[in-house]
C-alpha positions, -999 to 999 in steps of 0.1 A, spaced: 30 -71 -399 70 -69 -395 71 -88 -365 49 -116 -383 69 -119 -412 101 -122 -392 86 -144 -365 72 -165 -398 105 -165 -415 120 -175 -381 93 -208 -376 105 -218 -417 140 -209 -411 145 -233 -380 123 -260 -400 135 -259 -433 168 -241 -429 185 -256 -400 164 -294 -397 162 -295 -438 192 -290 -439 230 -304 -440 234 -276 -412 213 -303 -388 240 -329 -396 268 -307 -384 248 -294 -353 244 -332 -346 279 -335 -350 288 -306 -327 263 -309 -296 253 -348 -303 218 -359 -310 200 -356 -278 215 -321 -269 201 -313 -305 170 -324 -299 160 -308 -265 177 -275 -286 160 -273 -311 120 -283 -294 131 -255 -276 134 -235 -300 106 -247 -321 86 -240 -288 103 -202 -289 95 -197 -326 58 -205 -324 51 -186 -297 63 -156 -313 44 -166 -344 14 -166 -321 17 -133 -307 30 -116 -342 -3 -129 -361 -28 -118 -330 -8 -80 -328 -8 -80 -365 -26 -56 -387 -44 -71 -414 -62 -64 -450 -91 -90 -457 -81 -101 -494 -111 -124 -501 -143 -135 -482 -154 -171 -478 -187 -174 -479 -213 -196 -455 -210 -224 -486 -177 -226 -489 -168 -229 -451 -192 -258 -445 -168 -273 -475 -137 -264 -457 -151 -280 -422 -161 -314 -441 -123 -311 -454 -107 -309 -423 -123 -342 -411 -97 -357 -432 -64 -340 -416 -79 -352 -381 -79 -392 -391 -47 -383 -410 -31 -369 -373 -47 -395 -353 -30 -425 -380 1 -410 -378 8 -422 -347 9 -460 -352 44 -468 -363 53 -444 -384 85 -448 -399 89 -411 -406 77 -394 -375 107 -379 -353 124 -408 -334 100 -438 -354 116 -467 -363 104 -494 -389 120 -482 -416 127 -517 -430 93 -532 -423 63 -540 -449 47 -501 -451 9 -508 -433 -23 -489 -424 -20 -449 -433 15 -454 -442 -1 -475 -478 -21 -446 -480 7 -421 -472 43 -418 -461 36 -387 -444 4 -386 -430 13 -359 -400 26 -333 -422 -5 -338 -445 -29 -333 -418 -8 -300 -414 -6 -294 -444 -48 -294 -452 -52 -275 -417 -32 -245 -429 -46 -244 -468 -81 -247 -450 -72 -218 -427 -58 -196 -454 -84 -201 -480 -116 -200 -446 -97 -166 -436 -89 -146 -466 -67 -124 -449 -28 -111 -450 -21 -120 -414 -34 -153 -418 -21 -159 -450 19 -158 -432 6 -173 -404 -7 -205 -416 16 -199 -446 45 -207 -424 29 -238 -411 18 -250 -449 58 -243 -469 73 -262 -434 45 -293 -437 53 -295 -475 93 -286 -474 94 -312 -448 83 -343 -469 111 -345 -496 134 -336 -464 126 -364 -445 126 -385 -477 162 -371 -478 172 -381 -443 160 -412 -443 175 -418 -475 211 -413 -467 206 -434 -428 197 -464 -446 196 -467 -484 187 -503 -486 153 -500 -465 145 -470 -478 144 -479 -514 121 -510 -503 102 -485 -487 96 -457 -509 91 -484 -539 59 -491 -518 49 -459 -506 42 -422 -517 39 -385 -508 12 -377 -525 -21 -397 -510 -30 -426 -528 -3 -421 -552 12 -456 -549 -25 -472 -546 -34 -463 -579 0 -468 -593 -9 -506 -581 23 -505 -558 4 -508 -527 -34 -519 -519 -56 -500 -495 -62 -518 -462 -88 -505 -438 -85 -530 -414 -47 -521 -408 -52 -481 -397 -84 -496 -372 -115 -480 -361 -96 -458 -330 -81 -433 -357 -114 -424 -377 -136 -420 -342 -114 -403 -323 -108 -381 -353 -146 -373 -357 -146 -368 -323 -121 -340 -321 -136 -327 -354 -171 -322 -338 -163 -313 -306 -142 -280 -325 -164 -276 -350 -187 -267 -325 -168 -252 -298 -147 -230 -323 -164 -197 -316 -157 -205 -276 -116 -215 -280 -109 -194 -311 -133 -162 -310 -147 -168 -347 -173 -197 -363 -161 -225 -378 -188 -222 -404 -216 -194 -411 -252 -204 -407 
């Protein structure tokens, strides 16, 4: 359980501590952006594959059990973090490297500024509350405080590379889902996120809901 906490800590510290923070803007500074990019995937590359082999070697204490109804309600939730991964990917202005920044927000982005890290963000909470244990708890733990750390951060960075288009942006856009929808400061457009998203999401969400046992060594749900 040591190694899992450090190799979590590690994951959060690279995330949040070094990319969160004004220590990116000086590595930037030091090594230029490229050589801080290929750095630090390496790194992230490094960090979870400790994390992976921490939380499989890891002892663990069950804290709570999730029963057969509860993990069909989990599996219908995680329908929603697949279309959210599969929209993220059509120009989004905060995605590493996206540009559009100053453009008219559109698609999951009206919905969403930060679609990826949500879909992240429910996978982990899913995981935590389906497995009621420590081990998993730090593991998917890691991945939920870097998906929700990460937001405001971005926010942040973005923020200070181009004030003007990012006030025109945030003004039309939110963290929270559907926030600026119901605040009327955007309008909900199927149309724009397309049918590819949604199908290739259900897609993926069937095929491991029902090869979960055969990848992962555990059901998705409980008959």
């Amino acid at each position: 359980m040591t190694l899992l906490i450090l190799a979590a800590l590690f994951w959060i510290g690279v995330h949040v501590g070094l990319s969160g923070t004004a220590l990116r803007g000086k590595a930037v500074a030091a090594v230029g952006e490229k050589r801080f990019m290929i750095g630090f995937s390496v790194t992230s590359v490094v960090a979870i594959f400790l994390l992976v082999q921490a939380w499989q070697s890891a002892e663990t204490t069950f804290l709570w059990s999730a029963g057969p109804g509860l993990r069909w309600v989990l599996a219908v939730l995680m329908l929603p973090a697949f279309v959210l991964f599969m929209a993220s990917h059509k120009r989004n202005p905060t995605a590493v490297g996206a540009k559009g920044l100053g453009e008219e927000p559109r698609g999951i982005q009206r919905i969403t500024r930060h679609p990826m890290l949500w879909s992240f963000a429910l996978w982990a909470a899913i995981h935590i509350i389906g497995n009621g244990d420590t081990a998993s708890l730090l593991f998917f733990g890691a991945f939920l405080v870097t998906a929700l750390a990460g937001m405001p951060s971005i926010d942040a960075k973005l923020a200070a590379r181009d004030p003007e288009a990012w006030a025109r942006f945030s003004a039309r856009t939110s963290i929270i889902p559907f926030a600026a929808i119901a605040a009327g400061r955007n309008r909900l457009a199927p149309g724009e996120i397309g049918w590819m998203p949604p199908v290739v999401g259900l897609v993926i969400w069937a095929a491991l809901l029902h090869f979960h046992r055969g990848i992962f060594g555990v059901p998705a749900v409980l008959m």
